[in-house]
KETI-300575 format. One record per residue (C-alpha): residue in one letter; x, y, z. Coordinates in steps of 0.05 Angstrom, whole numbers, padded with zeros to 5 digits, always signed. Layout:
N
AXYZ/...
END
This chain:
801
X-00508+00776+01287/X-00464+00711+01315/X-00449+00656+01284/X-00512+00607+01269/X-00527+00551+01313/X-00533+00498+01262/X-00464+00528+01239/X-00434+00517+01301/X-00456+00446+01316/X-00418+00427+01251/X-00349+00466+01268/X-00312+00489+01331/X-00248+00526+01338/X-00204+00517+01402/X-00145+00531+01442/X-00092+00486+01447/X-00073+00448+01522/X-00027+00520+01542/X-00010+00513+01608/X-00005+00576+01660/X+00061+00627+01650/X+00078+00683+01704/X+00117+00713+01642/X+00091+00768+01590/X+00163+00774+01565/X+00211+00724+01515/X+00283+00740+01535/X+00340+00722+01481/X+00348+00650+01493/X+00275+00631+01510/X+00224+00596+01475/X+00149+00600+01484/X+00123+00522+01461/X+00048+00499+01438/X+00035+00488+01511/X+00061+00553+01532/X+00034+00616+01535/X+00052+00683+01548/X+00005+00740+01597/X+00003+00808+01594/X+00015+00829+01671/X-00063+00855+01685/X-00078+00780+01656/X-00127+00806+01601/X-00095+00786+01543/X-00059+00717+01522/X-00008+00701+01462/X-00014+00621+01454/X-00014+00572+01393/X-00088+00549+01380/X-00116+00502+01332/X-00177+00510+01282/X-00205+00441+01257/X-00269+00427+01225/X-00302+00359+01261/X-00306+00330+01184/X-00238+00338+01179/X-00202+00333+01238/X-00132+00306+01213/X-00132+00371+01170/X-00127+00421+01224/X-00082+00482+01221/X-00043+00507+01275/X-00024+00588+01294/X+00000+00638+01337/X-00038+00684+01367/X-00063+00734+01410/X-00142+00722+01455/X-00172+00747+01509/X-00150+00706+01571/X-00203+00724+01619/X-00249+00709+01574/X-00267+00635+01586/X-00305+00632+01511/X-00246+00622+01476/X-00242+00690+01423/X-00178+00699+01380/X-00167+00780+01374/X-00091+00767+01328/X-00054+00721+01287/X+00008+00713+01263/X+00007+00680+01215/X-00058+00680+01189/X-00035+00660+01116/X+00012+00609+01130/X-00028+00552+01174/X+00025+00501+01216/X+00008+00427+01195/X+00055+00396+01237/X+00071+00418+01308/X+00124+00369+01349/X+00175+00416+01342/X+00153+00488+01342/X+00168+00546+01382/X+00170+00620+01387/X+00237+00653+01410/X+00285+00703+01396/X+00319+00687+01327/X+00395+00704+01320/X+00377+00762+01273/X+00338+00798+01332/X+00277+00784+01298/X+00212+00745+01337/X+00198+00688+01301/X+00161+00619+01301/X+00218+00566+01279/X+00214+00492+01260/X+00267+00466+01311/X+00268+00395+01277/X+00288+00437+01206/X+00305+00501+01236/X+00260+00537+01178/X+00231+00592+01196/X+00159+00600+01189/X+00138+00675+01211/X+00177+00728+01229/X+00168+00803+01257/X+00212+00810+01205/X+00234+00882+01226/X+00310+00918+01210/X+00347+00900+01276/X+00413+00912+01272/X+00429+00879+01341/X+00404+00812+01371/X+00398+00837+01436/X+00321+00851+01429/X+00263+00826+01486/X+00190+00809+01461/X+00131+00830+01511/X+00057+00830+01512/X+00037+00899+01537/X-00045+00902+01579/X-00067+00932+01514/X-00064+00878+01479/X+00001+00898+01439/X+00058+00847+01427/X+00129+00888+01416/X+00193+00872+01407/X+00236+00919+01444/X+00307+00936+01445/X+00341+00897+01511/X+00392+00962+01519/X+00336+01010+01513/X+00264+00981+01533/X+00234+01045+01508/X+00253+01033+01439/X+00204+00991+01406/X+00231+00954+01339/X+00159+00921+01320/X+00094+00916+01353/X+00034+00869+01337/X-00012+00937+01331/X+00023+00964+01260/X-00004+00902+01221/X-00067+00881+01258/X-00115+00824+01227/X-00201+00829+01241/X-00195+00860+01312/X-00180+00937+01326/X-00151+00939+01403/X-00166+01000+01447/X-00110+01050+01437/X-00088+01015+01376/X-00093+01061+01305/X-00138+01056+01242/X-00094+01097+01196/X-00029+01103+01160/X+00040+01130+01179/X+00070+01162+01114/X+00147+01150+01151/X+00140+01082+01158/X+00096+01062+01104/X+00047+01036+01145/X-00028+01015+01129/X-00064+01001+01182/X-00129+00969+01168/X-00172+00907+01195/X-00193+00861+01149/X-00246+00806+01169/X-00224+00725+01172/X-00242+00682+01112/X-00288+00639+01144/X-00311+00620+01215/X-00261+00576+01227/X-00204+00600+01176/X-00161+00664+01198/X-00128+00680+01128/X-00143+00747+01099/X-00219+00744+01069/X-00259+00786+01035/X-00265+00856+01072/X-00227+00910+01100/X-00243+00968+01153/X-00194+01031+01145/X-00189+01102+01138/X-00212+01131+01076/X-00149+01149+01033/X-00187+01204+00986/X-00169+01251+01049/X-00234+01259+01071/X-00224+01244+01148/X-00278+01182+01153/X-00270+01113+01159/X-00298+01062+01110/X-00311+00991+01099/X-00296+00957+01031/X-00282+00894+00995/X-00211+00877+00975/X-00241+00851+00917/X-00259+00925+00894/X-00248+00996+00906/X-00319+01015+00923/X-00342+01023+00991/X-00406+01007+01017/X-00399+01040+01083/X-00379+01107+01101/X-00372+01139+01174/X-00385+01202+01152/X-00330+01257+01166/X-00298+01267+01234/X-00326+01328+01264/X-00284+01342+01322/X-00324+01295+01360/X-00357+01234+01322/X-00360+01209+01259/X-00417+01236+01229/X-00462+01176+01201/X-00440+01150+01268/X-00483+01194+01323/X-00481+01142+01373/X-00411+01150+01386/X-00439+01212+01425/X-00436+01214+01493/X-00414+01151+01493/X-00391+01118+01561/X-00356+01058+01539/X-00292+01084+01498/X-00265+01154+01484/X-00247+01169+01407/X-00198+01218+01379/X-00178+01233+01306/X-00106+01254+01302/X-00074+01287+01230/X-00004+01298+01236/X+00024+01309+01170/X+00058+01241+01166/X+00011+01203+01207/X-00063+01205+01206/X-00105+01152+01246/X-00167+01150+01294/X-00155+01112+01359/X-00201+01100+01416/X-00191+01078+01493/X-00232+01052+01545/X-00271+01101+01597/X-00273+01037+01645/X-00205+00999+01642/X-00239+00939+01670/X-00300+00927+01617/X-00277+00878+01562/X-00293+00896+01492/X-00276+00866+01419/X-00282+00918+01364/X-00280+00866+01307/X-00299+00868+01226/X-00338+00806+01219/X-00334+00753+01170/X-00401+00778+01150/X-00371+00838+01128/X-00395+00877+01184/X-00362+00917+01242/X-00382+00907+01307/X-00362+00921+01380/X-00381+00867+01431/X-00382+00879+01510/X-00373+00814+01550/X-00421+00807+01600/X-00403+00770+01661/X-00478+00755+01680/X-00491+00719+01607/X-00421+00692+01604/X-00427+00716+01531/X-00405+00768+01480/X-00460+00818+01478/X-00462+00862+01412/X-00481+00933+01418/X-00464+00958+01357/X-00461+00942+01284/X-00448+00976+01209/X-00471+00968+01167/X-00542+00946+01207/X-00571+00911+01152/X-00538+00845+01121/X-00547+00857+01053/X-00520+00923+01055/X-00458+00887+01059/X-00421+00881+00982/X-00429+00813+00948/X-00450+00786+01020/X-00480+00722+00980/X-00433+00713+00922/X-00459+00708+00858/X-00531+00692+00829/X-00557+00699+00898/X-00619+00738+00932/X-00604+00774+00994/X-00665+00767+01045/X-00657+00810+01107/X-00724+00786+01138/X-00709+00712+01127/X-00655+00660+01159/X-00604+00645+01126/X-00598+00714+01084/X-00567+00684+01026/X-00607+00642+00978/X-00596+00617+00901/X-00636+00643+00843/X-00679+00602+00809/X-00643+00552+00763/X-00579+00550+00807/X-00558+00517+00869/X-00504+00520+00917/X-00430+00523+00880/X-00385+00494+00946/X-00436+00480+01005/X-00380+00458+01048/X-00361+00538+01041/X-00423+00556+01065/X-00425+00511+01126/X-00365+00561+01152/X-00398+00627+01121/X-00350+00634+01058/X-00409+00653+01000/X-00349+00677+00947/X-00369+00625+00910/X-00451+00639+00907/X-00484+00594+00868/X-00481+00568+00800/X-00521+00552+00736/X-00556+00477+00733/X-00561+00477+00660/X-00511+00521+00617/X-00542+00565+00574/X-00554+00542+00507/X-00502+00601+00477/X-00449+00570+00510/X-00467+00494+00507/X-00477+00505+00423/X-00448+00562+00407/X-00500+00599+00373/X-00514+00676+00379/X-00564+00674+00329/X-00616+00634+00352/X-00619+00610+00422/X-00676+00575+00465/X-00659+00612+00524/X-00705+00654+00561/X-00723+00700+00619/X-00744+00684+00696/X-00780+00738+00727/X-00759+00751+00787/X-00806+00811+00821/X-00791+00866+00885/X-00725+00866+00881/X-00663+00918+00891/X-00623+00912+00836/X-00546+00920+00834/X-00527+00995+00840/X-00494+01035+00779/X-00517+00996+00723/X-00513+01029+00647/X-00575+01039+00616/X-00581+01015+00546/X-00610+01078+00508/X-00621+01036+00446/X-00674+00996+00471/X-00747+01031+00482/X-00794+00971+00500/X-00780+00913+00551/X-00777+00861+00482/X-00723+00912+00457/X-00689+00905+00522/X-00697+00820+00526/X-00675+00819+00452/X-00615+00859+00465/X-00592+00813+00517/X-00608+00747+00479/X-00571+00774+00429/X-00504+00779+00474/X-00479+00710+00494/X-00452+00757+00563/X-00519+00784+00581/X-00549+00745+00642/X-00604+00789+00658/X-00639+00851+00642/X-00697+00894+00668/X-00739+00946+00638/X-00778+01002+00671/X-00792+01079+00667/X-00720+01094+00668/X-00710+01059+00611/X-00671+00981+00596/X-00617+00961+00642/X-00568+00902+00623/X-00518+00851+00660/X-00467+00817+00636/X-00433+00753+00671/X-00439+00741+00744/X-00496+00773+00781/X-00485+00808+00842/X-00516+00851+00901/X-00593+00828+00882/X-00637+00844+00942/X-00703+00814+00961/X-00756+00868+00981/X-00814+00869+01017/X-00881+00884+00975/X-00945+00871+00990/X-01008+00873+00938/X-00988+00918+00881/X-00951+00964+00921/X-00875+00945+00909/X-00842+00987+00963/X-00785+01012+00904/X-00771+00939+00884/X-00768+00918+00806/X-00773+00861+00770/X-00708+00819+00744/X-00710+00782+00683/X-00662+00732+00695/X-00631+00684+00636/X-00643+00608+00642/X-00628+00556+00593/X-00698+00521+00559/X-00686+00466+00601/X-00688+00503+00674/X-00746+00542+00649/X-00787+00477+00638/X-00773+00453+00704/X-00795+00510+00733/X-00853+00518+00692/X-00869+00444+00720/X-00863+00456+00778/X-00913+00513+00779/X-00952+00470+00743/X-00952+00427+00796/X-00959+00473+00848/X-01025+00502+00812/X-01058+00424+00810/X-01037+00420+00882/X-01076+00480+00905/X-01128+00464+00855/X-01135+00398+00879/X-01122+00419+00949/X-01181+00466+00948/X-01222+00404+00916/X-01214+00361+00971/X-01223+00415+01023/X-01292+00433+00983/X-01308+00352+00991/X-01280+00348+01060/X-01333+00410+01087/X-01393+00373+01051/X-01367+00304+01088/X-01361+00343+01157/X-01426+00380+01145/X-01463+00320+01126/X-01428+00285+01186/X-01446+00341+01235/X-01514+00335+01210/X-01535+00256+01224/X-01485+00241+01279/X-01492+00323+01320/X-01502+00286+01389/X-01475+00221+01376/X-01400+00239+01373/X-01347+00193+01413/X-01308+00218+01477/X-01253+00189+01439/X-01242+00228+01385/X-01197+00289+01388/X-01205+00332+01345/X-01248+00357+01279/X-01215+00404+01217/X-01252+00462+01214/X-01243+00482+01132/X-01179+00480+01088/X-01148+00543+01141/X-01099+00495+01184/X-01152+00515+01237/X-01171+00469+01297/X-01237+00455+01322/X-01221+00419+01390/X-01288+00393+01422/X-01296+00407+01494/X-01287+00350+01534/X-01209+00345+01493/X-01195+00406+01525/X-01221+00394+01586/X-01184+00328+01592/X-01124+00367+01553/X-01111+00417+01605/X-01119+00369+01672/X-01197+00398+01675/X-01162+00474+01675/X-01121+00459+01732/X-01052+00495+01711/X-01067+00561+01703/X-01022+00605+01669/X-01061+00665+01677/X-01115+00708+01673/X-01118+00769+01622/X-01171+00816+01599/X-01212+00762+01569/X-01209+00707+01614/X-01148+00651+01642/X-01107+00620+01606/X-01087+00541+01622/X-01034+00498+01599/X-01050+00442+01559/X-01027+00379+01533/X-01049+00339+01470/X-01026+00281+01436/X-00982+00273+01498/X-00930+00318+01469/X-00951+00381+01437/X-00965+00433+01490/X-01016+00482+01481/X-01042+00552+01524/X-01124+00548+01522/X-01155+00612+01542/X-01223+00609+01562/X-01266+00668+01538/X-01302+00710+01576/X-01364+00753+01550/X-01363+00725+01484/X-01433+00723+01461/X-01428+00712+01392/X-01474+00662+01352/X-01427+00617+01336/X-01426+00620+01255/X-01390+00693+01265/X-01360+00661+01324/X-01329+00616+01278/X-01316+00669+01218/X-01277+00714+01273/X-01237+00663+01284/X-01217+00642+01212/X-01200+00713+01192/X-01152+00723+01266/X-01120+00651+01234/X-01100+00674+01180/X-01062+00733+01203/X-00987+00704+01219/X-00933+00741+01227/X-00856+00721+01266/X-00880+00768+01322/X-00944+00739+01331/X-00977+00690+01379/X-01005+00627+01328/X-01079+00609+01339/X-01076+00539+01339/X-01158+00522+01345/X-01222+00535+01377/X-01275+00520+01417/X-01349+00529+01409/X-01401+00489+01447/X-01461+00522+01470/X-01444+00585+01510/X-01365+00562+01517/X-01319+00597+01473/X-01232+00581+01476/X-01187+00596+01436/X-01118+00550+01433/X-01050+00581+01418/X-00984+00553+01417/X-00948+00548+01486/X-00887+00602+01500/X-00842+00565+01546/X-00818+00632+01572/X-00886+00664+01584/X-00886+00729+01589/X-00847+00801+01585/X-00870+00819+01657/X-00845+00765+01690/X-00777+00772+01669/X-00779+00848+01686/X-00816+00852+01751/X-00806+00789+01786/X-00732+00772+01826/X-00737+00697+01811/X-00741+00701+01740/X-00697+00706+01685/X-00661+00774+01682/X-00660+00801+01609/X-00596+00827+01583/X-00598+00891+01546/X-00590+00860+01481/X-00654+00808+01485/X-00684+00874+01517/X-00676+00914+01445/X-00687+00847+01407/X-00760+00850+01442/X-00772+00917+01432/X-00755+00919+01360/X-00797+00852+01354/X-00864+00884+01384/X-00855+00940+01342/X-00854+00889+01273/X-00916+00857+01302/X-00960+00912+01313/X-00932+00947+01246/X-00953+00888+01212/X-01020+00887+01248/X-01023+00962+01235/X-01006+00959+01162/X-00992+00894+01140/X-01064+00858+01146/X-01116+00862+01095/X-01164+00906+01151/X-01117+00941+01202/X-01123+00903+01268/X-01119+00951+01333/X-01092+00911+01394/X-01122+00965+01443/X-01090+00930+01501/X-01010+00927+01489/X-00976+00915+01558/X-00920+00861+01575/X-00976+00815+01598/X-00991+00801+01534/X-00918+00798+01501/X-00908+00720+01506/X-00832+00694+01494/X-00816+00648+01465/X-00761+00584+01477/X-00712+00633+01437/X-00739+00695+01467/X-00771+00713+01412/X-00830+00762+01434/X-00896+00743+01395/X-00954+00786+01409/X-01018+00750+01447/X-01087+00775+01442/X-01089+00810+01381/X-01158+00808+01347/X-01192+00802+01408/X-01244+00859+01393/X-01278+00822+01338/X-01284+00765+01372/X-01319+00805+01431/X-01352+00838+01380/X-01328+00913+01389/X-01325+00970+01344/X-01264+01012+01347/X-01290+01057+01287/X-01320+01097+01328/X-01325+01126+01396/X-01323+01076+01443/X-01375+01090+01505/X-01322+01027+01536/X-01258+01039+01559/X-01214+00983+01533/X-01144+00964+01563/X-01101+00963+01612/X-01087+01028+01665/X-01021+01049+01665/X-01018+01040+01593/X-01079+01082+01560/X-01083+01137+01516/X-01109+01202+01523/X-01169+01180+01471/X-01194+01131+01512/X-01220+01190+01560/X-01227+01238+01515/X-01271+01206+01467/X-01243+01214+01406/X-01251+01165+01362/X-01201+01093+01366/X-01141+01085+01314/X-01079+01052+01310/X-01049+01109+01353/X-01067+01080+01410/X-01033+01017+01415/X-00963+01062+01388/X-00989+01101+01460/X-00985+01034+01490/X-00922+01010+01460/X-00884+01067+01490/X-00909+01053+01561/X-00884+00988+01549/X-00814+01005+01523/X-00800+01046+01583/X-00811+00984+01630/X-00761+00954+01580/X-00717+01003+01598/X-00726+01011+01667/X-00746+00938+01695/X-00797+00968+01732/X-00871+00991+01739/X-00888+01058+01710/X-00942+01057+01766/X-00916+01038+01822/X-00893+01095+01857/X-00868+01156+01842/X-00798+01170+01824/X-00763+01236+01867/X-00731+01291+01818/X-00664+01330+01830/X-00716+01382+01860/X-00744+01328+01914/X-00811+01333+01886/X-00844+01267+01864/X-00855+01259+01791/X-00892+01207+01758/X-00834+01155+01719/X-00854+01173+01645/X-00851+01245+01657/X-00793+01234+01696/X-00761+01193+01646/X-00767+01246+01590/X-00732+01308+01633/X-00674+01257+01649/X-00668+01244+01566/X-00671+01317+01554/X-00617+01323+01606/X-00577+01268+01569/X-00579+01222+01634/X-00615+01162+01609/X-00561+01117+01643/X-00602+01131+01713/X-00662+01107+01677/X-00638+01040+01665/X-00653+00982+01700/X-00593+00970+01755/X-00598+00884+01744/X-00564+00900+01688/X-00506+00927+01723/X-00485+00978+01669/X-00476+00928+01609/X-00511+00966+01572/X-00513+00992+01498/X-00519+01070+01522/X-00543+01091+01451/X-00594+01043+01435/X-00626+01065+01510/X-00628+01134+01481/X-00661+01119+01418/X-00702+01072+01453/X-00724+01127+01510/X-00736+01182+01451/X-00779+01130+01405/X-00821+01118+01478/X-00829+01188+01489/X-00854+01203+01424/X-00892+01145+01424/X-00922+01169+01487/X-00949+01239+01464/X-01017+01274+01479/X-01037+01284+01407/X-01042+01228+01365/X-01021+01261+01300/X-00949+01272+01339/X-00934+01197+01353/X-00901+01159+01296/X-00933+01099+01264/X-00908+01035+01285/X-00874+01022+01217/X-00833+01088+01230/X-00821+01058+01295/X-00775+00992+01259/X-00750+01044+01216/X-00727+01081+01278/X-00698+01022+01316/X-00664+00992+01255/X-00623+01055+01246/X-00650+01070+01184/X-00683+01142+01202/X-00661+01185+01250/X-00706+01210+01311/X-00701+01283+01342/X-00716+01294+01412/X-00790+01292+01440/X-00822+01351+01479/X-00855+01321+01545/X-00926+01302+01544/X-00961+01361+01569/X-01022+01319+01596/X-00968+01264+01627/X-00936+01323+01673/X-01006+01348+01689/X-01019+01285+01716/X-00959+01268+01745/X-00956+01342+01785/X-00892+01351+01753/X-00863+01422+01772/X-00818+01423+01712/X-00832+01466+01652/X-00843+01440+01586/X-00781+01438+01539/X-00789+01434+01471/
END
């Protein structure tokens, strides 16, 4: 989770003009200037003044010293100084060796000092030095072992390899991370990442603002932490948990000294390790805890509703807005939102008798560890109660009986319900003043005579088309473009547009299961993919019903039916154009763009939310039947959307029974398809894990056969699942991505494939278990090998459970 793009086109934080230094050491005497800056000797790390300015304010920026990764050409701050105490003005600063021993940034023009290392030196005969770990220390000249101060006993959001997340009892040392107030501010802000000071040997995350954590590692067990199992096997860093009476930390190191990393907490509230990747030129994440946003503490401020399924997260309640939207611009939601109109308890002072009343606000989480209010046995017992208290900004009432809050509201999270089934979410009755409450009442009001009236004209508009169609059927001009088929935001393009759209089908995109696809163009802007049909015999009143009910489903991860086609025997269908086409040609062709791992697991966790919702979501379950990367479009973003979904209505097949057809793609069928049992949603999850080992691999599962340690040749899926069982999943991965890779998240992606990929359909998880799975919400145990796979493949291996 990076910053946001809109975010970043508002504000920018850079390094000052430094010029190049063969030095990583400040000698007694020396001074490091604002266009200096000092290298550690393997070059990876930097200590240089740098500037954060907001463009809206640029004769405002602050100025500080600090430590970034110099090889690193996007410029990423991993220390400061003095993160609480910005420099305004900079003509005469420098960083040298003050008289007292001590390192220190000094005002030469005033000779104030404005940091300092600030340790007990009882000499001045002291050297500072950036070590290649990252570590800035101040070091007695007489004896360079000795080390008076170093940068890693009071770090700021970033926790360096062999640096330690702990305490030292001796020297009275906490050594925590805590994240940066805002994206372009590096003073202390709002969360901390340490070790848990109950004794308990875990690591937590909290908010300064409190004492209660909202993430725990789970307990060291000799090994990893325990709600962290990735950290298993890992190949990018080594951990170690040392207790020492006085001193109790948890360190890490890197296996490869080369690979770059930045273990940060996030202004989000969030810890997560990056990798750079040379090939992207970017900081790849490949890890991140909590995984959800709004598991984060007061991640929105106050009288706010955390979305995790919606950009931006953070939203106001009803009857509030925005309290400093500057502070939002740089991610800084303290503040939340506030009230439009003051309640009328406050504005008049009465406790008796207010006009105040409740907003409902259903399928929501509400904030954890509220007292329940015994007093109250009915949900008007419960509002009364809290109308009665001037405090009381909300309440809710259910079968556990009448919760109250008083003051600011916090931690309210939106959930996702669908019909009457609210997925654990309850509804909030939140206080507005009479005044808020009309407007919104209004403006339902409004939205009701907008539909209403909406639905009116779309009722006159059908009898005006209908009547239209009727007296002028075959005298329609070649210059119109296009006709509205009902009120469903469905196009009915005539022919001859299309045909003039796409060039007469010259630019062919493709062909699929159902026909080619061309690329279109219409009102000389908007471009289009038009797939021409193939064995579509449908009379064209279900023709046109089909195509109305495949409209109407929309999901993130789906391909958007723009229109249709129906003339005589022709049948297209017109989708929105993916400027990146699709998954296969990214994985199987050289000339293509190469996928890094992270847009790899971004797709695979994307496919998975569209099929779920296909699965599950839709009012009739939609089956795919033909899931392969051909038909996983990207878009500009790389967004995967799913193409081709509802095609079996259209073609008018039945997959409630046994099909006497074989539908879909080889390579990517499931057993049912020969076997003739009859169709369910199993068998695009079948299809989904054929898929997700491509992802993995880059390459064909048919193409060839892979050779085993034994020298036999084994077919890639089957081969795939022994090399998981042996805990070698790094040879499975595709070698363009020259090992930046997130090793655990292949794992779990291999296991969820080769469950996903087994005989019996009753053993492959639904595709909503499958999100859960990727989103790290529910752990996965390792799959047997499909028997029927290894049959096939002539594997000589034995099954392993």
């Amino acid at each position: 989770m990076h910053l946001l793009v809109d975010i970043a086109l508002l504000l920018f934080l850079y390094m000052s003009a430094c010029s190049a230094a063969a030095t990583d050491t400040i000698l007694a005497g020396q001074a490091l200037t604002v266009n200096d800056k000092l290298v550690s000797r393997n070059g990876r790390y930097a200590l240089c003044f740098f500037e954060t300015s907001s463009k809206s304010s640029r004769n405002t920026s602050n100025w500080y010293l600090g430590i970034w990764f110099n090889t690193v050409p996007k410029f990423t701050s991993a220390w400061v100084a003095n993160r609480d105490k910005p420099i305004k003005n900079i003509t005469s600063l420098e960083l040298t060796i003050y008289q007292d021993g001590n390192l220190v940034i000094l005002n030469r023009s005033t000779k104030s000092i404005i940091w300092s290392t600030q340790a007990n030196i009882k000499r001045n005969s002291t050297t500072a030095m950036l070590l290649n770990n990252g570590n800035l220390v101040l070091k007695d000249s007489p004896n360079s072992s000795k080390v008076l101060w170093q940068s890693f006993d009071h770090p700021t959001d970033t926790f360096f390899p062999e640096a330690k997340l702990g305490w030292d009892k001796l020297a009275g040392l906490n050594r925590r991370i805590i994240s940066w107030k805002n994206s372009i501010n590096p003073a202390t802000g709002l969360y901390s990442y340490e070790l848990d000071h109950s004794g308990v040997d875990q690591l937590l995350i909290a908010p300064l603002s409190s004492s209660a954590p909202y993430w725990y590692s789970g307990v060291w067990n000799g090994k990893y932490f325990a709600s962290v199992p990735e950290m298993a096997g890992n190949k990018i860093w080594r951990s170690e948990f040392v207790d020492i009476g006085h001193e109790k930390y948890y360190t890490y190191s890197l296996v490869q000294a080369k690979r770059i990393t930045r273990h940060v907490i996030d202004i989000s509230g969030q810890v997560k390790v990056f990798v750079w990747n040379e090939r992207s030129q970017d900081w790849e994440m490949i890890f991140a805890q909590p995984r959800s946003s709004c598991d984060v503490y007061s991640i929105c401020g106050p009288y706010t509703i955390c979305n995790d399924n919606v950009l931006p997260n953070c939203n106001c309640m009803k009857g509030f807005t925005i309290t400093s939207p500057g502070d939002w611009e740089v991610e800084d939601r303290t503040s939340g939102c506030s009230r439009n109109t003051l309640l009328d308890c406050i504005s008049n002072k009465n406790t008796t008798h207010t006009t105040d009343n409740f907003y409902s606000v259903p399928c929501v989480g509400l904030p954890q560890n509220t007292p329940k209010v015994e007093a109250a046995k009915s949900a008007n017992e419960c509002a009364q109660l809290c109308l009665n208290n001037c405090s009381c900004t909300a309440y809710s009432f259910n079968n556990s009986g009448c919760s109250i809050w008083h003051n600011e509201l916090l931690n309210v999270r939106q959930l996702q319900c669908s019909g009457s089934t609210n997925s654990n979410g309850q509804t909030l009755y939140l206080r507005l003043s009479a005044k808020d409450m009309q407007s919104l009442e209004n403006n339902r009001k409004r939205i009701v005579i907008g539909v209403a009236t909406g639905i009116g004209a779309c009722a006159l508009g059908l009898f005006g088309l209908s009547l239209l169609v009727i007296i002028s059927r075959n005298k329609r001009k070649s210059s119109g473009r296009m006709l509205n088929d009902g009120c469903n935001g469905i196009i009915a393009f005539r022919y001859i547009d299309l045909h003039r759209a796409t060039k007469q089908f010259t630019e062919k995109l493709g062909r699929g299961s159902f026909g080619s696809v061309f690329k279109g163009l219409i009102n000389d802007s908007v471009s289009i993919a038009v797939k021409r049909l193939d064995g579509a015999y449908q009379g064209e009143k279900q023709f046109r019903a089909e195509v109305s009910s495949i409209g109407a489903v929309q999901h993130i991860n789906l391909v958007k039916l723009v229109g249709f086609c129906c003339e005589g025997s022709r049948r297209l269908l017109v989708y929105e154009y993916m400027p990146n086409l699709s998954l296969d040609v990214h994985l199987f062709q050289n000339n293509s763009t190469m996928l890094n791992w992270t847009a790899r697991y971004q797709i695979a966790l994307g496919v998975a939310r569209g099929l779920a919702y296909l699965h599950e979501s839709c009012r009739d379950c939609i089956i795919h039947c033909d899931i392969k990367p051909e038909n996983i479009l990207l878009d500009a973003s790389f967004l995967p959307k799913i193409a081709d979904f509802g095609m079996a209505k259209l073609l008018g097949r039945d997959h409630s029974r046994v099909l006497t057809t074989v539908r879909g793609t080889a390579g990517y069928l499931a057993p049912e398809w020969i076997t003739g049992v009859p169709i369910t949603p199993k068998v695009d999850v079948y299809s989904y894990g054929m898929v997700l080992l491509e992802i993995i691999s880059g390459r064909r599962n048919s193409c060839g056969p892979c050779t085993s340690d034994g020298n036999l040749d084994v077919y890639f899926p089957v081969h795939a699942a022994h090399k998981l069982l042996e805990g070698d999943v790094e040879s499975l991965i595709d070698q363009k991505l020259d090992g930046n890779v997130n090793l655990d998240e292949a794992e779990l992606v291999c296991k969820v494939a080769c469950w996903c990929i087994q005989d019996e359909e009753v053993g492959r998880p639904t595709m909503g278990q499958v999100v859960q799975i990727l989103e790290g919400l529910v752990d996965i145990r390792m799959p047997p090998i499909p028997r029927l796979l290894q049959a096939i493949g002539g594997s000589s291996h034995s099954m392993r459970a």
